[in-house]
DSSP file (Angstrom, degrees, kcal/mol; ACC not computed):
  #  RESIDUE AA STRUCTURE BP1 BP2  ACC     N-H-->O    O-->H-N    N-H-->O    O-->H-N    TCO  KAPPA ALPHA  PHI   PSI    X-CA   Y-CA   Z-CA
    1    1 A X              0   0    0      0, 0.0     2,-0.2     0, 0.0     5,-0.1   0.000 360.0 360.0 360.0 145.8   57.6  -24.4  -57.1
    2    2 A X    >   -     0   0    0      1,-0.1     3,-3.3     2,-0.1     4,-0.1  -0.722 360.0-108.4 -99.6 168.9   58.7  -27.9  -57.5
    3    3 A X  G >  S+     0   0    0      1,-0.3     3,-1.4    -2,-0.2    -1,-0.1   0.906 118.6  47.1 -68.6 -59.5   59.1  -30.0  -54.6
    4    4 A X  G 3  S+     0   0    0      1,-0.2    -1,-0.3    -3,-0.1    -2,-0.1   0.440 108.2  59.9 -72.2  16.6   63.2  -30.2  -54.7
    5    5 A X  G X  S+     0   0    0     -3,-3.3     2,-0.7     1,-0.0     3,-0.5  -0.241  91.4 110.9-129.8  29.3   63.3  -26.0  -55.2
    6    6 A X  T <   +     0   0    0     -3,-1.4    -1,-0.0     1,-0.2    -3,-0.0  -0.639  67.8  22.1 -86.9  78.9   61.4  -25.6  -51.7
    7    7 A X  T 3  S+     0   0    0     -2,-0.7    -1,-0.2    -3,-0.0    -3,-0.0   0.139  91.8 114.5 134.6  13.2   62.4  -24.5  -48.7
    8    8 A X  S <  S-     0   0    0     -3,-0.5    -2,-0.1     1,-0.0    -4,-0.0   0.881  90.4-106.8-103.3 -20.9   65.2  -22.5  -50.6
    9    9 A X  S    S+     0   0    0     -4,-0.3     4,-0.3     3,-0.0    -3,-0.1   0.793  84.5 118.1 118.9  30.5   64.1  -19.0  -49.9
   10   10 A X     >  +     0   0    0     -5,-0.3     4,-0.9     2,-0.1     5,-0.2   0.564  48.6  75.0-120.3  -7.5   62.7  -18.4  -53.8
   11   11 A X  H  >>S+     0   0    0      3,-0.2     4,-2.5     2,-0.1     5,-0.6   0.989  98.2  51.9 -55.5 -73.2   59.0  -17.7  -53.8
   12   12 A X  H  >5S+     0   0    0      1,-0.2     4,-3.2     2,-0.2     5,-0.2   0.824 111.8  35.4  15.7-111.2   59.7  -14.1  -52.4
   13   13 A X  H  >5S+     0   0    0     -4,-0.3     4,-3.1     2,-0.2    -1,-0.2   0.854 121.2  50.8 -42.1 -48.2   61.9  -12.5  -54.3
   14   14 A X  H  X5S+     0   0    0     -4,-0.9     4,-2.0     1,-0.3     3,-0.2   0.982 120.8  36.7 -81.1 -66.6   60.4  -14.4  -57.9
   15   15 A X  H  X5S+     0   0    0     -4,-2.5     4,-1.8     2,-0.2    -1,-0.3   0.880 115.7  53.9 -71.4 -18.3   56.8  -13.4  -57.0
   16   16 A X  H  X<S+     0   0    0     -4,-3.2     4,-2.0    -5,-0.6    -2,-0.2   0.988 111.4  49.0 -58.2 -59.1   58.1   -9.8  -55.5
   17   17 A X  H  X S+     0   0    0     -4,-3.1     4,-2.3     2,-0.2     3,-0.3   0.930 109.8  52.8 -41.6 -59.5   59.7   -9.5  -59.0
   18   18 A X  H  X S+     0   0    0     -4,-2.0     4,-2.8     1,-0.3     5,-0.4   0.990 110.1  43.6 -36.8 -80.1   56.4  -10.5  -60.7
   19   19 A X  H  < S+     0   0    0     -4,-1.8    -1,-0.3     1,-0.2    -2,-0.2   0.752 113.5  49.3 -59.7 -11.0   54.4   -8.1  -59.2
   20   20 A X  H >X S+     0   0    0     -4,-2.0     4,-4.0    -3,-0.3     3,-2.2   0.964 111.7  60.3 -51.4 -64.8   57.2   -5.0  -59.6
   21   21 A X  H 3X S+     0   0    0     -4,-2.3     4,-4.6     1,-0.3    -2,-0.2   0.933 108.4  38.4 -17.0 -77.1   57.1   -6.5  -63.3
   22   22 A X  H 3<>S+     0   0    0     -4,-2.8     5,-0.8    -5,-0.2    -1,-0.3   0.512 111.1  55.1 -82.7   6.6   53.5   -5.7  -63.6
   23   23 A X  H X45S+     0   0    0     -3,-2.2     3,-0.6    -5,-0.4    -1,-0.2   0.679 110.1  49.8 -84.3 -36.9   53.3   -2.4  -61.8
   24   24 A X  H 3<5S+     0   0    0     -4,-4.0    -2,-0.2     1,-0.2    -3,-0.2   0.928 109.1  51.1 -55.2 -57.3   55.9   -1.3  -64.1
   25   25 A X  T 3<5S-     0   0    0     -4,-4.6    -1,-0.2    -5,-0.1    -2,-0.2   0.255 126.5-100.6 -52.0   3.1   53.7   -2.7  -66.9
   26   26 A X  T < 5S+     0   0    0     -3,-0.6    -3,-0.2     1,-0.2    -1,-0.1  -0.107  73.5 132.8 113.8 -61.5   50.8   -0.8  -65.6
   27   27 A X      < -     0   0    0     -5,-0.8    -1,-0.2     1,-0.1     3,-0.1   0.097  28.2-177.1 -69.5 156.0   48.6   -2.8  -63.7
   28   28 A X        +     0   0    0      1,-0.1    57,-0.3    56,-0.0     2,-0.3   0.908  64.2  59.4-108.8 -44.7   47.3   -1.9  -60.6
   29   29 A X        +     0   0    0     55,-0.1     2,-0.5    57,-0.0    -1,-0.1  -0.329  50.6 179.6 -80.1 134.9   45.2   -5.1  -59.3
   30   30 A X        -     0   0    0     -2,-0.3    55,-0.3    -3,-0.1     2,-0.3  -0.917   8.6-177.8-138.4 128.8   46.7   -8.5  -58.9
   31   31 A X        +     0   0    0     -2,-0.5     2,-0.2    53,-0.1    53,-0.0  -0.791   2.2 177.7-144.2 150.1   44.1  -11.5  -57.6
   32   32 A X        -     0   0    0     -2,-0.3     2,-0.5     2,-0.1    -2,-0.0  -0.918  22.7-133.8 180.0 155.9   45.1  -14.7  -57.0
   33   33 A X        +     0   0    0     -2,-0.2     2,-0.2     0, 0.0    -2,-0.0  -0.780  30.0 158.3-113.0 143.8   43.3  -17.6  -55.7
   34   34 A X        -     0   0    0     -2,-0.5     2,-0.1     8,-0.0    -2,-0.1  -0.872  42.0-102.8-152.2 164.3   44.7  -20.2  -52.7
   35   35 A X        -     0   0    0     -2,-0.2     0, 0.0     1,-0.1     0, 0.0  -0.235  17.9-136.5 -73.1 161.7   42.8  -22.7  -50.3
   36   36 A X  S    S+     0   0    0     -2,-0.1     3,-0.2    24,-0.1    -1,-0.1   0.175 108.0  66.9 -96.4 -16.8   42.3  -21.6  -46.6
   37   37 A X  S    S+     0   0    0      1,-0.3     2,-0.3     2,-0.1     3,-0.1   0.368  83.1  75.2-100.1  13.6   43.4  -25.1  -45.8
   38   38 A X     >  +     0   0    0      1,-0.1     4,-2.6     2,-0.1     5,-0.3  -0.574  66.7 162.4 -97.6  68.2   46.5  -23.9  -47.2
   39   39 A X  H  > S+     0   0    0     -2,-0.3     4,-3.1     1,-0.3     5,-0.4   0.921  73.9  51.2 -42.0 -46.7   47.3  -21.7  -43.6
   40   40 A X  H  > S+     0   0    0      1,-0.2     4,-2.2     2,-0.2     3,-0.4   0.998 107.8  44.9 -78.1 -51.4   50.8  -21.4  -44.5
   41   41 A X  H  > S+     0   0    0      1,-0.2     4,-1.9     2,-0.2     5,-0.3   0.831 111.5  53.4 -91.8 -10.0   50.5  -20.2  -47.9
   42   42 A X  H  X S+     0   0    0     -4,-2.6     4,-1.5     2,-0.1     5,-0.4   0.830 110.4  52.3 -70.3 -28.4   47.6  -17.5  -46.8
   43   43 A X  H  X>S+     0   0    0     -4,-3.1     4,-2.8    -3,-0.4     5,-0.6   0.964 110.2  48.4 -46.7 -65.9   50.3  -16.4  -44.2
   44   44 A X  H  <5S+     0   0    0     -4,-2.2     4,-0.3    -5,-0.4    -2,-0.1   0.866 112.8  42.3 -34.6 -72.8   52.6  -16.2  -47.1
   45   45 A X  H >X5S+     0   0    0     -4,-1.9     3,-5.5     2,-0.2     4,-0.7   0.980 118.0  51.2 -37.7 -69.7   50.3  -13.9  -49.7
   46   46 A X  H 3<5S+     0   0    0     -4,-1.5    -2,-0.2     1,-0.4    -1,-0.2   0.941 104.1  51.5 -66.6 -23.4   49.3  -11.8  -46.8
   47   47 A X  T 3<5S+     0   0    0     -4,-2.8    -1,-0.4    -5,-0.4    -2,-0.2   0.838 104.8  61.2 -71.5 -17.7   52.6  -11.2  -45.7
   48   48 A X  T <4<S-     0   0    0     -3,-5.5    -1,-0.2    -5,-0.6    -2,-0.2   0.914 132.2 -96.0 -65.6 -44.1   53.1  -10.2  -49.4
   49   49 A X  S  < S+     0   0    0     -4,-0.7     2,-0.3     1,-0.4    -3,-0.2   0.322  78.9 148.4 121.3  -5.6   50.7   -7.6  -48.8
   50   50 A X        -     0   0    0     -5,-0.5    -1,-0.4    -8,-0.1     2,-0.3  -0.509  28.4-160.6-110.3 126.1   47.5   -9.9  -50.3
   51   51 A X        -     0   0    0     32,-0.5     2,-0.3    -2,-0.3    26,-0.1  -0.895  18.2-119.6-104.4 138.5   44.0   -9.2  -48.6
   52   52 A X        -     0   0    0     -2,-0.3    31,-0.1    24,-0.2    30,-0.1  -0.621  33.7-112.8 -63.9 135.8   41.2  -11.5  -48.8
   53   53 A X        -     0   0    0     -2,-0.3     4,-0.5     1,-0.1     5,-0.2  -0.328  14.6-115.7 -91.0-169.3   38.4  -10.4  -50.3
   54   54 A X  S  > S+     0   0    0      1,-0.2     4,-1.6     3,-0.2    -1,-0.1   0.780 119.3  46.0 -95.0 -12.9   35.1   -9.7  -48.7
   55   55 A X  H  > S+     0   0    0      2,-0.2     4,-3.3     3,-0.1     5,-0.4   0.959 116.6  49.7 -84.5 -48.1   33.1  -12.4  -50.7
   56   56 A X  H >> S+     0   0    0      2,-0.2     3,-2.3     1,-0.2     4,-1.0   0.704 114.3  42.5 -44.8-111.8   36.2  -14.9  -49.8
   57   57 A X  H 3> S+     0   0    0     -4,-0.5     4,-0.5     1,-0.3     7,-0.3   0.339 119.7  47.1 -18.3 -68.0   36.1  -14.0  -46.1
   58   58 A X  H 3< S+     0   0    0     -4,-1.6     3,-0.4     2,-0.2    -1,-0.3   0.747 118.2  38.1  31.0 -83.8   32.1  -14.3  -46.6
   59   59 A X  H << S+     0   0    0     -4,-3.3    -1,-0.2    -3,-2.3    -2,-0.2   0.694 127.1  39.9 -84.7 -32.0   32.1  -17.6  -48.5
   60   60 A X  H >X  +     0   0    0     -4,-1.0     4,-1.6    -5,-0.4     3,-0.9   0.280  64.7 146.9-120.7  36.5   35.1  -18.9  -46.2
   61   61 A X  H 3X S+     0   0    0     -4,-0.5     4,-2.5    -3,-0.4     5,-0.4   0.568  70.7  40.4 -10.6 -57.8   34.5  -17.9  -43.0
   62   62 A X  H 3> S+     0   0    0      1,-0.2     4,-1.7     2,-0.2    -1,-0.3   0.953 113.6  54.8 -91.3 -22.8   36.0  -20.8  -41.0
   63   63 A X  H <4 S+     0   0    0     -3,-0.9     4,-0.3     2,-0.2    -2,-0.2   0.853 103.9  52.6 -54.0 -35.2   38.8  -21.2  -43.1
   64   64 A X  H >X S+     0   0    0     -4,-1.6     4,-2.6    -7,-0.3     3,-1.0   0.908 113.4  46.1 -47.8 -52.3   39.6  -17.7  -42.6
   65   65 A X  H 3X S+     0   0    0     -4,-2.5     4,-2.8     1,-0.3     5,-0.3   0.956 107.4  58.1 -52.4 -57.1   39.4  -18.5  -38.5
   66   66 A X  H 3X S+     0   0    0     -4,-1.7     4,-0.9    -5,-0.4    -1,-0.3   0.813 110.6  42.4 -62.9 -23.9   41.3  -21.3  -39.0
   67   67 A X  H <>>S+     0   0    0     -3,-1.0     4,-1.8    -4,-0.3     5,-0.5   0.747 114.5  45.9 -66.2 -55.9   44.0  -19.0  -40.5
   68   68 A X  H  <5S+     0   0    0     -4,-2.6    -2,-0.3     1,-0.2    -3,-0.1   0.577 114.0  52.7 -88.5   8.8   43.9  -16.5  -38.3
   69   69 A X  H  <5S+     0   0    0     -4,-2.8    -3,-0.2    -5,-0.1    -2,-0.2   0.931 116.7  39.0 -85.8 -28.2   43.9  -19.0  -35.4
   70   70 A X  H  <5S+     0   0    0     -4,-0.9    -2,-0.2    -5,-0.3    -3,-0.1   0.605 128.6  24.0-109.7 -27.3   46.6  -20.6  -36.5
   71   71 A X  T  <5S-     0   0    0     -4,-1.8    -3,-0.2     2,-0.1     3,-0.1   0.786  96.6-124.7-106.2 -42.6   49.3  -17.7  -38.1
   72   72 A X      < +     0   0    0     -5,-0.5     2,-0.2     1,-0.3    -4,-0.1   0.736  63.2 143.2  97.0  33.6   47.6  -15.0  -35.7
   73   73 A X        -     0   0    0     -6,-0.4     2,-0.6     2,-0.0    -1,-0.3  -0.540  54.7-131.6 -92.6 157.6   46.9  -12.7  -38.9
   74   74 A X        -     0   0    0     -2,-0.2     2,-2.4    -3,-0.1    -9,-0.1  -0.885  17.6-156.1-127.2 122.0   44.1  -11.3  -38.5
   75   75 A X        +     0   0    0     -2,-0.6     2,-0.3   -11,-0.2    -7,-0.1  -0.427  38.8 139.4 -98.3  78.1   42.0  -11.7  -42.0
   76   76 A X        -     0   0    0     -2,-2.4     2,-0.6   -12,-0.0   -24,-0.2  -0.856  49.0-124.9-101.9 150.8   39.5   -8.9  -42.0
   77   77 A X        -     0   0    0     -2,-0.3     2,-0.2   -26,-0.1     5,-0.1  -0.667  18.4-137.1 -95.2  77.9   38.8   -7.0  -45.3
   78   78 A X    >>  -     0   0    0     -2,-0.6     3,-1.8     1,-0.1     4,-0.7  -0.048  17.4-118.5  19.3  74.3   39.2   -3.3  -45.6
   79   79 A X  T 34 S+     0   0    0      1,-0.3    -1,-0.1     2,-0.2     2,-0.0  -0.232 104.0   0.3 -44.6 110.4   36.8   -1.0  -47.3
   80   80 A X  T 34 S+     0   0    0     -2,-0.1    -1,-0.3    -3,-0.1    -2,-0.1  -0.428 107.6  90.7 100.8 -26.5   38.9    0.5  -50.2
   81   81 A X  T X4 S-     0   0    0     -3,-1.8     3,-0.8     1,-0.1    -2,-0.2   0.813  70.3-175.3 -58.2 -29.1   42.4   -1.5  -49.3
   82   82 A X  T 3<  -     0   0    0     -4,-0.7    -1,-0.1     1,-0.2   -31,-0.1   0.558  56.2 -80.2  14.9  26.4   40.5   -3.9  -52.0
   83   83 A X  T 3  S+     0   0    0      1,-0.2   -32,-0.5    -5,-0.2     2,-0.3   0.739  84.2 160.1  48.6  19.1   43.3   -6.8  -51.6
   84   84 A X    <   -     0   0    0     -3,-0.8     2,-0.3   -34,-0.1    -1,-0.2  -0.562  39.6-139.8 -62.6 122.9   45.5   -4.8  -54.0
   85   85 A X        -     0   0    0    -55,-0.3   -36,-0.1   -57,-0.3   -35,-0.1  -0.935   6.4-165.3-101.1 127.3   49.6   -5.4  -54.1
   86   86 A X        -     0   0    0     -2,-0.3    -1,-0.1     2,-0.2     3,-0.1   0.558  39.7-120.4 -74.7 -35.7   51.1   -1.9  -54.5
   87   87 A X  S    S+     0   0    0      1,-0.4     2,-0.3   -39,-0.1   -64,-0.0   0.795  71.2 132.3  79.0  31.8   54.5   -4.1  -55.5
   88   88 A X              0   0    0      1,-0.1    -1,-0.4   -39,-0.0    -2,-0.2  -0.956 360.0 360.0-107.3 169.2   56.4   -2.4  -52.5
   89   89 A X              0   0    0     -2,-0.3    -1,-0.1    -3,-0.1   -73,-0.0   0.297 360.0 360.0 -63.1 360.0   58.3   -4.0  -50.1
């Protein structure tokens, strides 16, 4: 998003739309890659629905802590959940 369409309430819906978009189209997996020193926007994904995966959690261990110390998520990975968005709400 650019900096002056921020804080307007439009990530949501427009990536909610994406992934509906591509569920329709078929696909079942959707991956996408963010920083752990972005806390807020790993809240955000997982609040989507968005799992870390087990080599992420693995490979970023205190960034993961540092996530869940800070949003109070708790970033464990799930044997079959794979970090798959279904595209429901």
């Amino acid at each position: 998003m650019k900096s002056e369409a921020q804080g307007q309430g439009l990530s949501k819906p427009l990536i909610t739309y994406v992934l509906k978009r591509l569920l329709a189209l078929g696909y079942t997996h959707v991956k996408l890659h963010t920083q752990t020193l972005s806390w807020l926007a790993c809240k955000f994904y997982y609040d989507l629905g968005f799992r870390p995966t087990a080599q992420s959690l693995t490979e970023n261990r205190f960034g993961w802590k540092m996530v869940e110390l800070l949003t109070g998520v708790k970033c464990v990975f799930v044997a079959g959940d794979t970090c798959n968005r279904d595209g429901s709400d």
